[in-house]
PyMOL Python script that loads the backbone (N, CA, C, O; Angstrom):
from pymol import cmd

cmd.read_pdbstr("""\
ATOM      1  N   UNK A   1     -23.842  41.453  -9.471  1.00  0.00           N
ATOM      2  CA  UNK A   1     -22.473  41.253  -9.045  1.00  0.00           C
ATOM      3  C   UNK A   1     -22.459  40.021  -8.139  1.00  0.00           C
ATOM      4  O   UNK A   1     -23.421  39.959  -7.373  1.00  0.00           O
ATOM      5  N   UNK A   2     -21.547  39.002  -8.066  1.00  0.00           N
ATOM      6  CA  UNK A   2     -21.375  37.940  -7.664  1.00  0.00           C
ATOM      7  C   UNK A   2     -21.084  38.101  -6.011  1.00  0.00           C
ATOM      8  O   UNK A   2     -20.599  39.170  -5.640  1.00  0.00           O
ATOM      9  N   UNK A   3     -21.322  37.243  -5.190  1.00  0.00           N
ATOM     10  CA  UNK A   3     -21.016  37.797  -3.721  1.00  0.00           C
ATOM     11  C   UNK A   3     -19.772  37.557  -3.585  1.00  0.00           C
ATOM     12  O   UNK A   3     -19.317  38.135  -2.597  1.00  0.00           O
ATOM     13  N   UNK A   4     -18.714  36.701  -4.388  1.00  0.00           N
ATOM     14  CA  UNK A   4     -17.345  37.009  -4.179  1.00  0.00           C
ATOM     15  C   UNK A   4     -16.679  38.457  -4.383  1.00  0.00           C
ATOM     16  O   UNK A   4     -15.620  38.818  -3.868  1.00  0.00           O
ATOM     17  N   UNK A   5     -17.729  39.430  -5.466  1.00  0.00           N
ATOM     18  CA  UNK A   5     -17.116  40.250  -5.374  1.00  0.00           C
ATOM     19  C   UNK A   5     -17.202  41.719  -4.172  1.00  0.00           C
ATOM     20  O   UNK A   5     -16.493  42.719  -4.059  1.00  0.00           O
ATOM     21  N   UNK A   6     -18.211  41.318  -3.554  1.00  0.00           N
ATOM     22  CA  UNK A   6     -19.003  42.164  -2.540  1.00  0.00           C
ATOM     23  C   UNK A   6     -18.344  41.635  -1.272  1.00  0.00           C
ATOM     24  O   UNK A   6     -18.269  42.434  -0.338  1.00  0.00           O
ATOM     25  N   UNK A   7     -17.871  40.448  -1.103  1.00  0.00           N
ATOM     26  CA  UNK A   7     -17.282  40.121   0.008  1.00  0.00           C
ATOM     27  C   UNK A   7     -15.708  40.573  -0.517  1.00  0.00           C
ATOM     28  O   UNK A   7     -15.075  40.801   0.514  1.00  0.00           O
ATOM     29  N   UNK A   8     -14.905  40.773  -1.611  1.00  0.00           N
ATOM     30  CA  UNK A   8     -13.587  41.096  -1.653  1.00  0.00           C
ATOM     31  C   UNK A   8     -13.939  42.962  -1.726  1.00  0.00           C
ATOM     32  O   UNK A   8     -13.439  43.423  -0.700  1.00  0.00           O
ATOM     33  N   UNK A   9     -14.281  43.559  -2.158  1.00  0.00           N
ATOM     34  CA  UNK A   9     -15.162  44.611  -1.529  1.00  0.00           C
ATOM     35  C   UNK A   9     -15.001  45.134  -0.372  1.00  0.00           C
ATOM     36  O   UNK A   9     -14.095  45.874   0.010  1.00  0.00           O
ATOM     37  N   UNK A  10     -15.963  44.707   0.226  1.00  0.00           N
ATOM     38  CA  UNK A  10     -15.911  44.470   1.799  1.00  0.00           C
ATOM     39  C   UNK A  10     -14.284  44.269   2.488  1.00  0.00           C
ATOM     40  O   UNK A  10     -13.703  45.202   3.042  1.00  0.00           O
ATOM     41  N   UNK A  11     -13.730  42.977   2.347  1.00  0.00           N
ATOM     42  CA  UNK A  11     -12.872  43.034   2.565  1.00  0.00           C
ATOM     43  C   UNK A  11     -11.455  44.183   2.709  1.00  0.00           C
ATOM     44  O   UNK A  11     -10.652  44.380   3.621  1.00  0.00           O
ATOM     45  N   UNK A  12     -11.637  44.818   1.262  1.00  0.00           N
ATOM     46  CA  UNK A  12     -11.184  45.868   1.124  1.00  0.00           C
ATOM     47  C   UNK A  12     -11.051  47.069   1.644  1.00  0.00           C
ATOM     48  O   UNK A  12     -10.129  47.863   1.832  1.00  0.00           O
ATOM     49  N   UNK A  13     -12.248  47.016   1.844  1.00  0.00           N
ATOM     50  CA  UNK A  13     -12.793  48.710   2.686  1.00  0.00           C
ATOM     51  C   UNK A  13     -12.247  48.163   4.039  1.00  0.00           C
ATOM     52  O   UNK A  13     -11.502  48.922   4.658  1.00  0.00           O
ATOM     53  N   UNK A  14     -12.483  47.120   4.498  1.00  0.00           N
ATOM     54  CA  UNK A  14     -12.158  47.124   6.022  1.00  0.00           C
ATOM     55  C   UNK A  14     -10.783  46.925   6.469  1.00  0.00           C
ATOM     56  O   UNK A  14     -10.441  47.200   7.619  1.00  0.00           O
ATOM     57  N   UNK A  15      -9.672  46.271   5.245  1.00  0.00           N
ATOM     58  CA  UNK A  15      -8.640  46.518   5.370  1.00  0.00           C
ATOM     59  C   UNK A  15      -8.020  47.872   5.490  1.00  0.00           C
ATOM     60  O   UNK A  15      -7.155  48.098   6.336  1.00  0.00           O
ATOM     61  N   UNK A  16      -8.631  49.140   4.309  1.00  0.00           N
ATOM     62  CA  UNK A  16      -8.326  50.211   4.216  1.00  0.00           C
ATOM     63  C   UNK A  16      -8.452  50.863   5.264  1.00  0.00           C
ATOM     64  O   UNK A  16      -7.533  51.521   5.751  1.00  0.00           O
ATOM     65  N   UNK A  17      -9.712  50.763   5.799  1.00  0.00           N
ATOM     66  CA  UNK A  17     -10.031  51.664   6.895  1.00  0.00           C
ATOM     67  C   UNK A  17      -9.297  51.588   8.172  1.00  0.00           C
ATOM     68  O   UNK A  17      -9.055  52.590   8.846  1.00  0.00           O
ATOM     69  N   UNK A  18      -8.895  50.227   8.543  1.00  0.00           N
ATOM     70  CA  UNK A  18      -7.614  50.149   9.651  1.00  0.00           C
ATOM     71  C   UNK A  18      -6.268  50.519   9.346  1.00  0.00           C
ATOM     72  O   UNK A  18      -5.332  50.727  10.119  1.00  0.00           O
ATOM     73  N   UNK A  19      -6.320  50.572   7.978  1.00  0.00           N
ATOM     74  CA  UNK A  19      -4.749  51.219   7.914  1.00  0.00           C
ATOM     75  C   UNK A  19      -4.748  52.829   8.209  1.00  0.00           C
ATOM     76  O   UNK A  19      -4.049  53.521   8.949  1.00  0.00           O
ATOM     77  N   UNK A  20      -5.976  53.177   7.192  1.00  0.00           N
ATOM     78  CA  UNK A  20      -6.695  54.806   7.464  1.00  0.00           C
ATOM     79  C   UNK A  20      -6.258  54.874   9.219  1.00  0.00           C
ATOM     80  O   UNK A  20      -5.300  55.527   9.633  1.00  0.00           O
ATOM     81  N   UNK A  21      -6.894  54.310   9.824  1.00  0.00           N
ATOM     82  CA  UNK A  21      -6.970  54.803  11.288  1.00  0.00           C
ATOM     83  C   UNK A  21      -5.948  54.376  11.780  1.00  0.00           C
ATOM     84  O   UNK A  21      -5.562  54.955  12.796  1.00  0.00           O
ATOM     85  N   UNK A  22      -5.196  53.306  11.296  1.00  0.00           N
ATOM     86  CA  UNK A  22      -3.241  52.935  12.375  1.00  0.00           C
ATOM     87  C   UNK A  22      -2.959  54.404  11.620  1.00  0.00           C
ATOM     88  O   UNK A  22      -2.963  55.411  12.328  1.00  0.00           O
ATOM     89  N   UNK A  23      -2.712  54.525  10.173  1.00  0.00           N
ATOM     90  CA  UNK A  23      -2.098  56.066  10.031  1.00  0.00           C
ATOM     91  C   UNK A  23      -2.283  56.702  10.878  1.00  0.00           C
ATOM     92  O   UNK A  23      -1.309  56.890  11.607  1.00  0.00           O
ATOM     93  N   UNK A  24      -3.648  57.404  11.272  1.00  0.00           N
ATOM     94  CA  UNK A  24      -4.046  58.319  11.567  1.00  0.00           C
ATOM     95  C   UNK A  24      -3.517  58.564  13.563  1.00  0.00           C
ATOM     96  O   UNK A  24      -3.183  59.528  14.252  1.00  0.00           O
ATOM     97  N   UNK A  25      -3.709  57.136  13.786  1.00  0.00           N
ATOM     98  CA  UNK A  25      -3.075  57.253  14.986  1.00  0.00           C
ATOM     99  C   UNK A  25      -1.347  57.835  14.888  1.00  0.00           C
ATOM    100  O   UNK A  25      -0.877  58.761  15.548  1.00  0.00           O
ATOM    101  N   UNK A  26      -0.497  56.840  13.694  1.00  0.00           N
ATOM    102  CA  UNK A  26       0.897  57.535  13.853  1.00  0.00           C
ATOM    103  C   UNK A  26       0.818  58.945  13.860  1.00  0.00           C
ATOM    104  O   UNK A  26       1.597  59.509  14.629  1.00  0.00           O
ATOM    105  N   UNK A  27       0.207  59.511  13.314  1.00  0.00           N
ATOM    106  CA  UNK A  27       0.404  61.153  12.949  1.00  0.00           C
ATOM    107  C   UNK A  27      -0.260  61.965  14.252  1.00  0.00           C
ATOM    108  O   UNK A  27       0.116  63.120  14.455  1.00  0.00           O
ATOM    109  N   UNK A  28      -1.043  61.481  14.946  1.00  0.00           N
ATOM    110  CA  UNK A  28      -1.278  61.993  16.032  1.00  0.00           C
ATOM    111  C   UNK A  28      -0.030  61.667  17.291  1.00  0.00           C
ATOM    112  O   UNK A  28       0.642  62.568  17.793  1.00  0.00           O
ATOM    113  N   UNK A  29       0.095  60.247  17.643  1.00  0.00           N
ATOM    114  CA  UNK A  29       1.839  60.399  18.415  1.00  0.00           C
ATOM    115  C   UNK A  29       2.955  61.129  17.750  1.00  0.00           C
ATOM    116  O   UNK A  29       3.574  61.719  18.636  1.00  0.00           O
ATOM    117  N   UNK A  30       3.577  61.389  16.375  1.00  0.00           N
ATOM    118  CA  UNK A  30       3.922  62.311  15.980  1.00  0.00           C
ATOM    119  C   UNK A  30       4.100  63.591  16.247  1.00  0.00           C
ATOM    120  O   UNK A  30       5.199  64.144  16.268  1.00  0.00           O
ATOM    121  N   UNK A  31       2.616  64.322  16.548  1.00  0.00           N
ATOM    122  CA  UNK A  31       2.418  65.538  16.599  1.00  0.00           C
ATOM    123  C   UNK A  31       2.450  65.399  17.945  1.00  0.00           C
ATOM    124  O   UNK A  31       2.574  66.581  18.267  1.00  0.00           O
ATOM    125  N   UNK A  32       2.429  64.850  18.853  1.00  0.00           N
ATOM    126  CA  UNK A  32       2.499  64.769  19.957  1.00  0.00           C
ATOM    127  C   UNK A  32       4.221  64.637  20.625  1.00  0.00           C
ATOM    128  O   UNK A  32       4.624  65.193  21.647  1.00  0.00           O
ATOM    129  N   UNK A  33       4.935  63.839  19.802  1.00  0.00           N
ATOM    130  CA  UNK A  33       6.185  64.302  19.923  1.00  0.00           C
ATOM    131  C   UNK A  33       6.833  65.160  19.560  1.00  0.00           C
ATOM    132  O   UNK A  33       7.894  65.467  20.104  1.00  0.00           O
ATOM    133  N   UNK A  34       6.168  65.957  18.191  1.00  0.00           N
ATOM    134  CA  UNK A  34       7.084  66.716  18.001  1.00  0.00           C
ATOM    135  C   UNK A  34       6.991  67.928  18.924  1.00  0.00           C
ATOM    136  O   UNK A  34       8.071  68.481  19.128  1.00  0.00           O
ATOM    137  N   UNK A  35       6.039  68.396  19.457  1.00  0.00           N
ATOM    138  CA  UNK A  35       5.354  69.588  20.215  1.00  0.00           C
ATOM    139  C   UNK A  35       6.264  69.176  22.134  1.00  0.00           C
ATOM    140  O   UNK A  35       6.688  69.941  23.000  1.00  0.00           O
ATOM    141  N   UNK A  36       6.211  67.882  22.062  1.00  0.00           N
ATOM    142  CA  UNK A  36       6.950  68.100  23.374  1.00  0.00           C
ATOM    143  C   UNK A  36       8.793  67.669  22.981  1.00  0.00           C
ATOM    144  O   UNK A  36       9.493  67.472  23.975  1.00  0.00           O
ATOM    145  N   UNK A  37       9.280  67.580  21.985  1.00  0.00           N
ATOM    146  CA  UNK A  37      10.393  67.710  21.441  1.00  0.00           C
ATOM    147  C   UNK A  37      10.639  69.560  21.698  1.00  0.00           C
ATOM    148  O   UNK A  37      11.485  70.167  22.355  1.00  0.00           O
ATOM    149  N   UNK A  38       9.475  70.042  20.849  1.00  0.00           N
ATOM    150  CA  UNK A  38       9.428  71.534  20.712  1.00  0.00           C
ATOM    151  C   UNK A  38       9.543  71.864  22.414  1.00  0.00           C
ATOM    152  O   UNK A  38       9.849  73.025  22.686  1.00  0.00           O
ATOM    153  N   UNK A  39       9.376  71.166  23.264  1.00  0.00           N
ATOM    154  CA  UNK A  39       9.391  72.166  24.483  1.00  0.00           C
ATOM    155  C   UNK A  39      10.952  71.797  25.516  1.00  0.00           C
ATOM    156  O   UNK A  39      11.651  72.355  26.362  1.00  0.00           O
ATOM    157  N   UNK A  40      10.895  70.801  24.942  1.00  0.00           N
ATOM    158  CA  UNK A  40      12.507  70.332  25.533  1.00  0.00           C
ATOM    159  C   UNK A  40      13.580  71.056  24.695  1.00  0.00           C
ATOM    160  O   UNK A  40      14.730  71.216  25.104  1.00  0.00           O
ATOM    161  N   UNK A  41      13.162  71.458  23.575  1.00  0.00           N
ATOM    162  CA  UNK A  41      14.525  72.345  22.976  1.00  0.00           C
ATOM    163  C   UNK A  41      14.288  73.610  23.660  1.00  0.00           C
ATOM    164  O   UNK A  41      15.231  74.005  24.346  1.00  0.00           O
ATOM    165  N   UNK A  42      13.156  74.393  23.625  1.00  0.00           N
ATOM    166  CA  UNK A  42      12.845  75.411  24.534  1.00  0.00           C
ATOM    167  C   UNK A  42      13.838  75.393  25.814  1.00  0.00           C
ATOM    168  O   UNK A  42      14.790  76.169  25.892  1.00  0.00           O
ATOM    169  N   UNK A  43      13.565  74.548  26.693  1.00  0.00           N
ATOM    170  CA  UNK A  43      14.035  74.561  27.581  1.00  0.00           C
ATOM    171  C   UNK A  43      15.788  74.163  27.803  1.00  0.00           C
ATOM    172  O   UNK A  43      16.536  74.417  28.747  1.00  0.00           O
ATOM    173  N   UNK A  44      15.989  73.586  26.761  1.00  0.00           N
ATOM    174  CA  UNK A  44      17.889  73.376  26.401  1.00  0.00           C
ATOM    175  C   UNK A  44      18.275  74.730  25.935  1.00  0.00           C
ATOM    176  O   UNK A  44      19.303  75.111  26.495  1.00  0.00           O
ATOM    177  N   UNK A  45      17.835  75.487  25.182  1.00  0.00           N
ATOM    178  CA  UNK A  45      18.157  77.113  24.379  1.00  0.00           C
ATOM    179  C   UNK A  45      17.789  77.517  26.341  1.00  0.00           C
ATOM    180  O   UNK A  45      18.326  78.608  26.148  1.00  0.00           O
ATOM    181  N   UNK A  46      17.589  77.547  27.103  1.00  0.00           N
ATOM    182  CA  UNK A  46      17.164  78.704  28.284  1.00  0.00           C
ATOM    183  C   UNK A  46      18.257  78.213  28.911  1.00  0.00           C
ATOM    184  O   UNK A  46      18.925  79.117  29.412  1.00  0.00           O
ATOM    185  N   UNK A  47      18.918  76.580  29.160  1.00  0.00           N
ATOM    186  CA  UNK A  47      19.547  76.391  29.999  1.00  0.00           C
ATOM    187  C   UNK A  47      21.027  76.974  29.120  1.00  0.00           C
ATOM    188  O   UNK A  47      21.884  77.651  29.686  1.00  0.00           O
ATOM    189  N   UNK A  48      21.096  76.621  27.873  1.00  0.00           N
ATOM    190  CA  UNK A  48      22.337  77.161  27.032  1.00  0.00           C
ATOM    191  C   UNK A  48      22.396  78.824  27.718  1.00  0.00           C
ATOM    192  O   UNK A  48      23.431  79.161  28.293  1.00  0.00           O
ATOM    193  N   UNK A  49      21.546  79.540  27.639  1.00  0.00           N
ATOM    194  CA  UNK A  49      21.898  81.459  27.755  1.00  0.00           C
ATOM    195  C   UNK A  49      22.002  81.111  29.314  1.00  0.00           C
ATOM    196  O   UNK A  49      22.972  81.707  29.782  1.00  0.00           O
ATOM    197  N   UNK A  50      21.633  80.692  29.843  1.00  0.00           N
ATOM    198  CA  UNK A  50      21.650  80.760  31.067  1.00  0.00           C
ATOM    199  C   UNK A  50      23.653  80.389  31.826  1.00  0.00           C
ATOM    200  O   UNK A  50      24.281  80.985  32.702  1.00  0.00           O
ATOM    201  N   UNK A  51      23.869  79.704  31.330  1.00  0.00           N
ATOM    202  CA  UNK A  51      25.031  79.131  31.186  1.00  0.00           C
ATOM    203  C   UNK A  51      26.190  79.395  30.120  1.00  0.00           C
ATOM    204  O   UNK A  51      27.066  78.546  29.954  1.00  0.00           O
ATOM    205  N   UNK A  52      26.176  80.625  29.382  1.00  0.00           N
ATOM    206  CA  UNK A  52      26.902  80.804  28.672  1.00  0.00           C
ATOM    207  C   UNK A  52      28.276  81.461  29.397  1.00  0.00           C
ATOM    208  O   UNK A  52      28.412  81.761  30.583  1.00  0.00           O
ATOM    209  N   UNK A  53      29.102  81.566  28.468  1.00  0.00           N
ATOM    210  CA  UNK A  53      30.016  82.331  29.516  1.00  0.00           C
ATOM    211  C   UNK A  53      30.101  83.421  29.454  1.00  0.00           C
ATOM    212  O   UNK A  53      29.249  83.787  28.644  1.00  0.00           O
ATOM    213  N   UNK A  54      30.879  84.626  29.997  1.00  0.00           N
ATOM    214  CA  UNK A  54      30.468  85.539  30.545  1.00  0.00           C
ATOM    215  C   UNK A  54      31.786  86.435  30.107  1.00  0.00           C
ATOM    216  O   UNK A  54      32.465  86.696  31.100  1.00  0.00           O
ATOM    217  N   UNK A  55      32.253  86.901  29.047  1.00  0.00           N
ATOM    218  CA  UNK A  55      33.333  87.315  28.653  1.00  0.00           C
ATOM    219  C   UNK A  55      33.178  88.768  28.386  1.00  0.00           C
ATOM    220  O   UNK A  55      34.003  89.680  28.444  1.00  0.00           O
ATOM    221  N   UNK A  56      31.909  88.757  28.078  1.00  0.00           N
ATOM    222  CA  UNK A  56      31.461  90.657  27.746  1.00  0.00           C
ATOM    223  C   UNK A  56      31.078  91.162  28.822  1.00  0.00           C
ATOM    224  O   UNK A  56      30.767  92.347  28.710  1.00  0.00           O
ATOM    225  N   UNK A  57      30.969  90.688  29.920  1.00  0.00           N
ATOM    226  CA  UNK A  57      30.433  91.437  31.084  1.00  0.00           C
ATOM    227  C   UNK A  57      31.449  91.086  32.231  1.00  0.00           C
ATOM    228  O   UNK A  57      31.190  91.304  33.415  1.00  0.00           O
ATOM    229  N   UNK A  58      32.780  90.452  31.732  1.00  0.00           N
ATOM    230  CA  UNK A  58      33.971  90.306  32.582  1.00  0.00           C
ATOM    231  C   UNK A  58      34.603  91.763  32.073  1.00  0.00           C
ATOM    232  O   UNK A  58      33.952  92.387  32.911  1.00  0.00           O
ATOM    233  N   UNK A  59      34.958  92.268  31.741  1.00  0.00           N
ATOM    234  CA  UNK A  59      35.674  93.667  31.572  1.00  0.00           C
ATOM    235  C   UNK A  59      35.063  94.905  32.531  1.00  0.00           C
ATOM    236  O   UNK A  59      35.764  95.831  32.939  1.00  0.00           O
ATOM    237  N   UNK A  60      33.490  94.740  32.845  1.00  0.00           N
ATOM    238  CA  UNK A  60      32.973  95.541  33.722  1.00  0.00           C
ATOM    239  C   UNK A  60      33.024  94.859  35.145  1.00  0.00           C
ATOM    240  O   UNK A  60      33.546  95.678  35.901  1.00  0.00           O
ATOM    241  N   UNK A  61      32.806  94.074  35.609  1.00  0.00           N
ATOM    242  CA  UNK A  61      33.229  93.014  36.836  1.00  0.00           C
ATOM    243  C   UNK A  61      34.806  93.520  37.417  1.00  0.00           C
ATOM    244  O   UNK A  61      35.017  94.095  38.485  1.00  0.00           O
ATOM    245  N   UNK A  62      35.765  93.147  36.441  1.00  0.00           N
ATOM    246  CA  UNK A  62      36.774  93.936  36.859  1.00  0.00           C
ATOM    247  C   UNK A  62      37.479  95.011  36.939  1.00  0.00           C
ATOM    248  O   UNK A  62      38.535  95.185  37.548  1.00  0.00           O
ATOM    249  N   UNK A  63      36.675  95.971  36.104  1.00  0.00           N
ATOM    250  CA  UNK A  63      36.379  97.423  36.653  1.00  0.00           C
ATOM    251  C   UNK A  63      35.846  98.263  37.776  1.00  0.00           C
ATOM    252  O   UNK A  63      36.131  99.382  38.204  1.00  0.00           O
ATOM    253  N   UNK A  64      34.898  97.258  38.138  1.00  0.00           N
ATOM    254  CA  UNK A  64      34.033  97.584  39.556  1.00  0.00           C
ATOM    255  C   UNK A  64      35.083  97.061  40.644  1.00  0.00           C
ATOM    256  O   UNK A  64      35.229  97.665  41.707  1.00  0.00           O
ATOM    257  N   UNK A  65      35.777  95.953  40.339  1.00  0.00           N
ATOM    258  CA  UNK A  65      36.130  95.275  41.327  1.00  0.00           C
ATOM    259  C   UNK A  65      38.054  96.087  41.596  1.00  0.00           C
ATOM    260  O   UNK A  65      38.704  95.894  42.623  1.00  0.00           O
ATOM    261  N   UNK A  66      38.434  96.731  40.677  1.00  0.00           N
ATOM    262  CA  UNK A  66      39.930  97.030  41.339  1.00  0.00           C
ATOM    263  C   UNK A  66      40.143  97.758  42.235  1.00  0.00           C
ATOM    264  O   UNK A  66      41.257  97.797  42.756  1.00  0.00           O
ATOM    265  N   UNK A  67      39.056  98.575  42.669  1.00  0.00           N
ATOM    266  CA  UNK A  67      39.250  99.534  44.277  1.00  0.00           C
ATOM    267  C   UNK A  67      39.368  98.208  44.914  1.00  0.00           C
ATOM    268  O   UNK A  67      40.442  98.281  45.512  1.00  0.00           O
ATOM    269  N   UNK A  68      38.939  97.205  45.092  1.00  0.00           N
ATOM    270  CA  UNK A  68      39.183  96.073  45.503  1.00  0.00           C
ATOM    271  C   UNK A  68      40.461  95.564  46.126  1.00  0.00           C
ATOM    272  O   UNK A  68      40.954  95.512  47.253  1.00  0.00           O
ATOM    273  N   UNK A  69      40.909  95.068  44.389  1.00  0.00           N
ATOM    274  CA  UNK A  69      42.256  94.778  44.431  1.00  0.00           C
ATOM    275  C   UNK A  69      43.164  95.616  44.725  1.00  0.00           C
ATOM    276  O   UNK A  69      44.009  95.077  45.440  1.00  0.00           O
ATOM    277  N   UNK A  70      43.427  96.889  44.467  1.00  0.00           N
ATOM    278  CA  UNK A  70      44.133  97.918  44.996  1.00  0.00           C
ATOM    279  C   UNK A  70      44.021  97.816  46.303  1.00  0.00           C
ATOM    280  O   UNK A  70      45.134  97.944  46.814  1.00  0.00           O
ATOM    281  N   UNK A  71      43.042  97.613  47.217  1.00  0.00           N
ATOM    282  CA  UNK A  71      43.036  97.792  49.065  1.00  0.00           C
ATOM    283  C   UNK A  71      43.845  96.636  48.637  1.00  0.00           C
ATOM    284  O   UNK A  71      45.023  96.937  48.444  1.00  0.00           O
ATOM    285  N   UNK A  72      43.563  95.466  48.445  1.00  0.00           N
ATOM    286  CA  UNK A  72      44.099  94.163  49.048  1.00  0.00           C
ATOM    287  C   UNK A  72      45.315  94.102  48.858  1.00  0.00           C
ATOM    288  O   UNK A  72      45.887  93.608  49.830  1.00  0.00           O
ATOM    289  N   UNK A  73      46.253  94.499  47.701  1.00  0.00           N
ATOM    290  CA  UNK A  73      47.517  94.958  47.294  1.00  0.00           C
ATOM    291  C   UNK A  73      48.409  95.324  48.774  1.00  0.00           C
ATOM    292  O   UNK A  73      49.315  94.791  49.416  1.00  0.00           O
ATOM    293  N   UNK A  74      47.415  96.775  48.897  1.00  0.00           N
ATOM    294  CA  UNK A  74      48.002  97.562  49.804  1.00  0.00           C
ATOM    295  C   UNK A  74      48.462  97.236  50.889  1.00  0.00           C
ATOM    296  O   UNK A  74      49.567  97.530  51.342  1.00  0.00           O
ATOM    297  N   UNK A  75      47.303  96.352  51.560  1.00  0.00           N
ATOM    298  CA  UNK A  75      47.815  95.740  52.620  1.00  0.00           C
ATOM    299  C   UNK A  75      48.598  94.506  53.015  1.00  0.00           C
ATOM    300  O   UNK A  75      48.883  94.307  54.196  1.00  0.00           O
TER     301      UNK A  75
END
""", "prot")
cmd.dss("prot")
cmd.show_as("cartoon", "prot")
cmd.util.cbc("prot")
cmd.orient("prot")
């Protein structure tokens, strides 16, 4: 085999192999974003329940609370 073809060869493999490894790097920042993506939605879903409103547990609030309003009425 001619050394032009051992040097385009060569060439080859060493082109491949840096693309091999830039890939390999994207897919690792990737997985690295998606996992702390994954923890910031975590934490948006906790602040959402946390902050929801409060419409099913307003009917008992103002059940507890009309001996309340009844004194304050009164006086």
């Amino acid at each position: 085999m001619p050394a032009a073809a051992w040097a385009t060869l060569a060439i080859s493999a060493l082109i491949i192999l840096f693309a091999a490894v830039g890939l390999l790097r994207v897919i690792l920042h990737l997985r690295h974003v998606r996992r702390t993506l994954g923890s910031v939605l975590g934490g948006v879903r906790v602040i959402a329940d946390e902050t929801a409103p409060v419409p099913g547990a307003l009917g008992s609030v103002n059940a507890h609370l009309k001996p309340v309003r009844d004194f304050c009425e009164s006086v």
